[in-house]
N, C-alpha and C positions, 0 to 999 in steps of 0.2 A: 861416833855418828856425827859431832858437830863439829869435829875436822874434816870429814869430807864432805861437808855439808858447806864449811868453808871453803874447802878446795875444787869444789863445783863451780860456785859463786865468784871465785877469782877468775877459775877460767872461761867461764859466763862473761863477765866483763872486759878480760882482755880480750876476744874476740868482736866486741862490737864492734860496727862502723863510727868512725869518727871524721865527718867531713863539712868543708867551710869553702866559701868562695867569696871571695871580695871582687868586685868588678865596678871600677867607673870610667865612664866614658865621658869624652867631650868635644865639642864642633871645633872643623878645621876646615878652613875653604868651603866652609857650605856644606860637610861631609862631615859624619858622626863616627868618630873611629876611637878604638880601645885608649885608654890614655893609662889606666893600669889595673892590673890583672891577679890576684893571688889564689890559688889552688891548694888545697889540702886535704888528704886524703884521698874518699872516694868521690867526691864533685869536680867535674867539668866543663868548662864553658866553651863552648865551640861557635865562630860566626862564619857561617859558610855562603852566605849571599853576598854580591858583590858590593862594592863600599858605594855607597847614598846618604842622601839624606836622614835617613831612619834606618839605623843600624839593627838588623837582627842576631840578639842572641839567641844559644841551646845550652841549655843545662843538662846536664848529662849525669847520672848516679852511677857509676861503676859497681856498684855493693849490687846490682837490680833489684836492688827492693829495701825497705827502710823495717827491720826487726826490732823489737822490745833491748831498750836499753841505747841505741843507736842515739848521736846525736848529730846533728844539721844545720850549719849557720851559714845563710846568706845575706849577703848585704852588697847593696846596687846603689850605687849612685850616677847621677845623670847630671853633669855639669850644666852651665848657663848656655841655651838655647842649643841643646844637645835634642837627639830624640831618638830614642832604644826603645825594642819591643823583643821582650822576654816571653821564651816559651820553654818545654821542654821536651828532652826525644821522645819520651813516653810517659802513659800513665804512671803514676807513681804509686807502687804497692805497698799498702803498710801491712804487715804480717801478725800473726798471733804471737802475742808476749807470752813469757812464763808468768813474770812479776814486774820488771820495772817498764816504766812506760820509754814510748822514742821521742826522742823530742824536736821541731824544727825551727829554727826562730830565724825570720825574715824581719832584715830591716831596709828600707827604700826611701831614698833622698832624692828629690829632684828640686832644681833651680831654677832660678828666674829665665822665665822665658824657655824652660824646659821640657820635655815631653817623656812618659813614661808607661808605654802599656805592658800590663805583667798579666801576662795570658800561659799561664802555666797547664800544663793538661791535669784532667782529673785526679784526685787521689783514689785511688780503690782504698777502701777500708776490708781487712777479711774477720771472719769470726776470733772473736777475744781478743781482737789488736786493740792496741792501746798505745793512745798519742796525744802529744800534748803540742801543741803551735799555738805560737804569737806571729804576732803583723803588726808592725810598727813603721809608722809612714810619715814623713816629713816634706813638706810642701811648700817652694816659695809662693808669697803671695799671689804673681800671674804663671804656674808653673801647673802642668796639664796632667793628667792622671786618667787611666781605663785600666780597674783592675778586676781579673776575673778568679773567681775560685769555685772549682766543683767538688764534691765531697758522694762517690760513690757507695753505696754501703751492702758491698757483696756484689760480683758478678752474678747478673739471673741470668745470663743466655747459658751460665756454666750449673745453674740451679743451686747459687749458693747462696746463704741467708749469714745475714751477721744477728746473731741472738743475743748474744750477750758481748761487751767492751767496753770501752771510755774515748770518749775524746773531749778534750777540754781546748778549744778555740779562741783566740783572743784577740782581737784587733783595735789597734787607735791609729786613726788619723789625723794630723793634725798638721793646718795654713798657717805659714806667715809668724809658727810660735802656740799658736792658739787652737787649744782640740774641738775639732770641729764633727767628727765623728770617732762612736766609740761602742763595741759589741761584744759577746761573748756568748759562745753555745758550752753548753756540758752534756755528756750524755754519759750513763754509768748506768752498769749494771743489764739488765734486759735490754739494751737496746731496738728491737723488733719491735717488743712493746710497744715503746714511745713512739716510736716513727709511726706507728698505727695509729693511734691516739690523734683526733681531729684536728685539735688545737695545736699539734705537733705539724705531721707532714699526711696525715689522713692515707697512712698506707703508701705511701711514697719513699722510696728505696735509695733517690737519687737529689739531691738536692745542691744548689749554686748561688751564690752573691757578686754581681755586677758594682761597682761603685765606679762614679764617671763625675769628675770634676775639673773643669765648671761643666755642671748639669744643670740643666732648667726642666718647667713644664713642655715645652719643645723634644728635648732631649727622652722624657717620660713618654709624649706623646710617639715619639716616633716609636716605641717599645709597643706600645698598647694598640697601635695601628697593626701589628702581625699577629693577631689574635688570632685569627682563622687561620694560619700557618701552623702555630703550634702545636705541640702535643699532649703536653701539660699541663703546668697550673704556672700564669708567670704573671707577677706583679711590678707595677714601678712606682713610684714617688718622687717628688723634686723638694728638697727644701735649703734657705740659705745658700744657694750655689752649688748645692750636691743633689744627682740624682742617683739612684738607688735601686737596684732590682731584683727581686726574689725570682728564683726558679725550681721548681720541685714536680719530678717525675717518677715514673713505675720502674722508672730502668735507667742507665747509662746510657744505650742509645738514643731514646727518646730526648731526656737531657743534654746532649749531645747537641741532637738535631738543634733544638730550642736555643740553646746556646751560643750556637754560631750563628742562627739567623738572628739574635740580641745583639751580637758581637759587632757582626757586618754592618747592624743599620746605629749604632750607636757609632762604632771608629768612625764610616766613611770611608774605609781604606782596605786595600787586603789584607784579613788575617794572613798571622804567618804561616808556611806552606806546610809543616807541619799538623796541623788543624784539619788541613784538608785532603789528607793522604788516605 
């Protein structure tokens, strides 16, 4: 029994997804174009708009969905007065593990006089998956940042509920050298539970974090002015040069809706066209 218990487990792990993308970019005549590019595995980076100022990437998962044990490394970089905006082709599904968790680690450099918005689409979470992400962000001192991330927890329009899982979330930002912000969610075990739980997301299914630097009270206010738009529950704050906004809804859609109209009056610019398909 615990040889094939080994030889389950061996081929359990030679089948994961193993995939990594390195991508940076930097200005050229006024224009933001790839400067270099590495691919591995099942990640792809596609920029299908035509060459500008603000270079649109796509990330692309060929695996279609991100399984227990899987592993994920991207890292972007954005040269001096360069300016990319990261999306990707689709929601990104994380699946039910057996045992070990997926893991995705994001790291994001941008430079002086640089601009960098990473507007990735939703994660769907589904019942028992289990994942583990970092966000690791490095920032020159005058260097521009819009990042958005949704964390879906079950499709409801499909009537699916995540009851039980883990996700363990990690993020630091940090200016110039210096951590300027720093966060981390866990959820284990019951997860339905907690997301019920008031102090948590009060029954809220769908939740998202905006971080927008340099942010001010300007920046917040503009957030808080689409109150009567919303569907949700959405919060912002401005402190030290960052502003910061909570979003949490009943559903994907709803958070969705919310989302882009946070999106739209924070950029100033069009989201990428993806967003809006």
């Amino acid at each position: 029994m615990a040889h094939a218990a080994a030889d389950l487990a061996r081929i359990f792990a030679a089948n994961r997804a193993v995939g990594a993308v390195a991508l940076a970019v930097r200005s050229s005549g006024g224009m933001t174009r790839r400067a270099r590019l590495r691919e591995e595995g099942s990640l792809r980076v596609r920029c299908p708009g035509p060459a500008s100022a603000e270079l649109e990437a796509v990330i692309v998962n060929t695996a279609g969905g991100v399984a227990g044990g899987d592993r994920l490394k991207l890292d972007v970089s954005v040269e001096g007065g360069a300016r990319l905006a990261v999306t990707t082709a689709a929601a990104e599904k994380i699946y039910r593990a057996l045992e070990e968790a997926a893991t995705i680690d994001v790291k994001l450099s941008v430079a002086a006089g640089a601009c960098l918005a990473w507007l990735p689409q939703e994660t769907i979470l589904f019942d028992r998956a289990r994942l583990e992400r970092s966000i690791d962000i490095e920032l020159a001192a005058d260097a521009q940042l819009l990042l958005a991330e949704a964390i879906v927890f079950g499709r409801s329009g499909m009537g699916e509920a995540v009851r039980h899982g883990f996700l363990s979330d990690r993020w630091r930002l940090r200016r110039d050298g210096r951590l300027m912000h720093a966060e981390a969610m866990r959820l284990d075990g019951g997860v339905s539970a907690k997301l019920a739980q008031g102090a948590v997301a009060k029954g809220g299914t769908a939740v998202a974090t905006v971080l927008v630097m340099p942010g001010d009270e300007a920046t917040a206010g503009s957030v808080r002015a689409l109150a009567d738009q919303l569907r949700g529950e959405v919060g912002a704050s401005a402190w030290n040069g960052l502003a910061v906004v909570r979003l949490c809804a009943d559903g994907g859609e709803a958070l969705r809706h919310d989302l882009i109209a946070v999106l739209t009056a924070v950029r100033g610019a069009a989201l990428p066209r993806l967003w809006l398909n």
